[in-house]
C-alpha positions as CSV (number, residue, x, y, z in Angstrom):
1,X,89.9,109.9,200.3
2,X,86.5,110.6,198.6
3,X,84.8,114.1,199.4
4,X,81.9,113.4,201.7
5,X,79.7,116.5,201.8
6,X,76.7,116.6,204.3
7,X,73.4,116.6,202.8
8,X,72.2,120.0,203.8
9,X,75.5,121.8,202.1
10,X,75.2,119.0,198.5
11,X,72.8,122.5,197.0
12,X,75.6,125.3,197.7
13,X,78.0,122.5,196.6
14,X,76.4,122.2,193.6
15,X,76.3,126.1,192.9
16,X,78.5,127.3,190.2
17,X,78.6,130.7,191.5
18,X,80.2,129.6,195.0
19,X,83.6,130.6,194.5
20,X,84.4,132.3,197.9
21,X,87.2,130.2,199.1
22,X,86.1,130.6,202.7
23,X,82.4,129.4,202.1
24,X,83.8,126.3,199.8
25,X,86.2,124.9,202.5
26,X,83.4,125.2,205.4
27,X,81.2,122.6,203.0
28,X,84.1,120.2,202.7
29,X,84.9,120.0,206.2
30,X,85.5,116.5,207.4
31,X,81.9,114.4,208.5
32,X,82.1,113.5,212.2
33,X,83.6,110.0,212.8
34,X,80.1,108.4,214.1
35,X,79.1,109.5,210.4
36,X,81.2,107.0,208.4
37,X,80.9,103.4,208.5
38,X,83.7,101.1,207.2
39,X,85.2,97.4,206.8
40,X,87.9,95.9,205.2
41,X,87.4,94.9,201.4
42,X,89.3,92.3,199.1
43,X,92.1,93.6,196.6
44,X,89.6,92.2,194.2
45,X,87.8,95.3,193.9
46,X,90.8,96.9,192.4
47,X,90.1,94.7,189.6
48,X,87.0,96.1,186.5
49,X,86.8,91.9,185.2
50,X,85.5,90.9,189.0
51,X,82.3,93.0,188.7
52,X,80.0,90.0,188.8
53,X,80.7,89.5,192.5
54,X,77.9,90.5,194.5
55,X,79.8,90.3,197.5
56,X,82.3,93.3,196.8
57,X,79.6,95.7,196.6
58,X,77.4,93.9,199.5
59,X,79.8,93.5,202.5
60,X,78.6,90.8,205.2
């Protein structure tokens, strides 16, 4: 699964000077489920030569 990060925490995220383990693992804490929105998707997007479908990226 992709790392979602909330948008207040994307600066500390970005700091190179965060190394405190503690601090790091409360800004990758999981986004509540309300947060993410999902559908199913074609095996087609596994595929780089079907990138002229609009409709992989643009889900009905």
């Amino acid at each position: 699964m992709p790392l979602a990060i909330d948008e207040s925490c994307i600066d500390d995220w970005l700091n190179s000077g965060l190394t405190y383990k503690e601090t790091v693992r409360q800004l990758i804490q999981p986004p509540a489920a309300e947060r993410i929105e999902h559908w199913p998707v074609s095996t087609s997007v596994n595929r780089p030569g079907n990138d002229e479908d609009d409709s992989l990226i643009n889900p009905a």
